[in-house]
N, C-alpha and C positions, 0 to 999 in steps of 0.2 A: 504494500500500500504506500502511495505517497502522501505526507506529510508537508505544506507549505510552512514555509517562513514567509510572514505577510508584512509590508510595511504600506501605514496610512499616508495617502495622498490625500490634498483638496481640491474638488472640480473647481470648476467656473463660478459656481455660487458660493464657494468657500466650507463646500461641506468635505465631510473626510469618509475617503471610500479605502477599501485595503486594495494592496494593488500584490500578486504572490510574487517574492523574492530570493527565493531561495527555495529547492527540492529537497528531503531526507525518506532515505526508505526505510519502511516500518514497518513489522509484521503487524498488521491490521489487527489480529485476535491478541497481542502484548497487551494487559493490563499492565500500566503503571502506580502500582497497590506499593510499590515501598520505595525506600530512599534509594537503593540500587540500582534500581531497573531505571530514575531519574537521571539518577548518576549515569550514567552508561549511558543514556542519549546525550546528555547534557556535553560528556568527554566526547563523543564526538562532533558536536559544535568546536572541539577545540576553544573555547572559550579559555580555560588553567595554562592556558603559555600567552593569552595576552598582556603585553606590559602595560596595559590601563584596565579601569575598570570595566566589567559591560555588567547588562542586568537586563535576563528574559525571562517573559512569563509564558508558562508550556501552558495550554488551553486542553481541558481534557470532555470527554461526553461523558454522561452519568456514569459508565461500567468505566470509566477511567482508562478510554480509549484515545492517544493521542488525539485530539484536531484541527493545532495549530502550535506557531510558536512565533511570539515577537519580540525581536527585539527593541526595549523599553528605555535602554540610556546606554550610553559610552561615554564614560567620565575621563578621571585622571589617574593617576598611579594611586591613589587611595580615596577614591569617590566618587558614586555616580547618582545625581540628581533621579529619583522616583518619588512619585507622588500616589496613591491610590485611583485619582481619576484616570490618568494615562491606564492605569492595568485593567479597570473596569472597563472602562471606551473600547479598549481594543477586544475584552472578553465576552463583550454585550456583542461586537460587532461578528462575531466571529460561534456565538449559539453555547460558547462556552457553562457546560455543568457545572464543572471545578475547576481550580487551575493551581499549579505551584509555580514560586519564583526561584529563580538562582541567579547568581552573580561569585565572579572570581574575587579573589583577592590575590594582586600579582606580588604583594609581600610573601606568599607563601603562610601564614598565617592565616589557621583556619578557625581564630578564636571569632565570634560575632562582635562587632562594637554597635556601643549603644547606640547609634544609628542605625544597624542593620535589625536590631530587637523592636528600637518605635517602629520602624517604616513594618516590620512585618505584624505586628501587636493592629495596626489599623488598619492593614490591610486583610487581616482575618478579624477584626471587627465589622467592615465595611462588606464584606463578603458575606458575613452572617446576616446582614440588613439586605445583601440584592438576592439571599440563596445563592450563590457560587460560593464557595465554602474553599479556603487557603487549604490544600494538604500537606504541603510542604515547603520549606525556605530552605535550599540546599546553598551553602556557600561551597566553591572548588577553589582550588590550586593545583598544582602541580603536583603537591604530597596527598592530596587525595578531596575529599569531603567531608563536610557536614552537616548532617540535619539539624537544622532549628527545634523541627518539632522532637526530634528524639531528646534533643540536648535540655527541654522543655522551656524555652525562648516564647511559644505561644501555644 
């Protein structure tokens, strides 16, 4: 199965339509039900050998069927601007059930900073208010992963 990576365009009227940017093959029947099976697509984004920050939100359908993925920010070597509306926007736009985020840290350091606990704390707030429900906030590097939600961050 293939899997888009979508990025939002504005027509003519200044509204935003997703335009698909990127192909990933997916075995169609993978539940992604744990931090692993995230992990593993996520590594292959190659995202943990970037030397700035980025940060995507994987769009999943109820049975936690990949069916999308965008990316949400490319910061700095320790930062990258998200906000809840941007992950919402593009998860409303796109029929998202659930969805998890992840982002690298090109320090190699896979402790969370209190930045990456608020932004995910309201964004599984903010989910529990639209029904799309956060399952997971995976941080990578290079020496591997972490779940938020294992580590109990939300």
């Amino acid at each position: 199965m293939k899997v888009y990576s979508y990025a939002s365009k504005l027509n003519e009227a200044g509204h935003p339509y997703l335009v698909k940017d990127r192909t990933y093959k997916v075995d169609g029947r993978k539940r992604f039900d744990t931090p692993e099976k995230i992990a593993d697509f996520v590594m292959g984004i190659d995202i943990q050998n970037c030397a700035e920050e980025f940060t995507y939100v994987l769009c999943f359908d109820s049975a936690l069927h990949l069916i999308g993925c965008f990316e949400l920010s490319h910061g700095t070597v320790n930062a990258a601007l998200v906000t809840p509306r941007e992950i919402f926007l593009k998860s409303l736009q796109i029929g998202a059930a659930q969805i998890a985020l992840t982002h690298n840290h090109p320090s190699g350091d896979l402790t969370p900073s209190k930045e990456d606990v608020t932004i995910t704390k309201q964004v599984a707030e903010a989910g529990n208010l639209l029904c799309i429900p956060l399952v997971d906030h995976l941080i990578v590097s290079q020496d591997g992963y972490v779940s938020m939600r294992s580590e109990g961050c939300f």
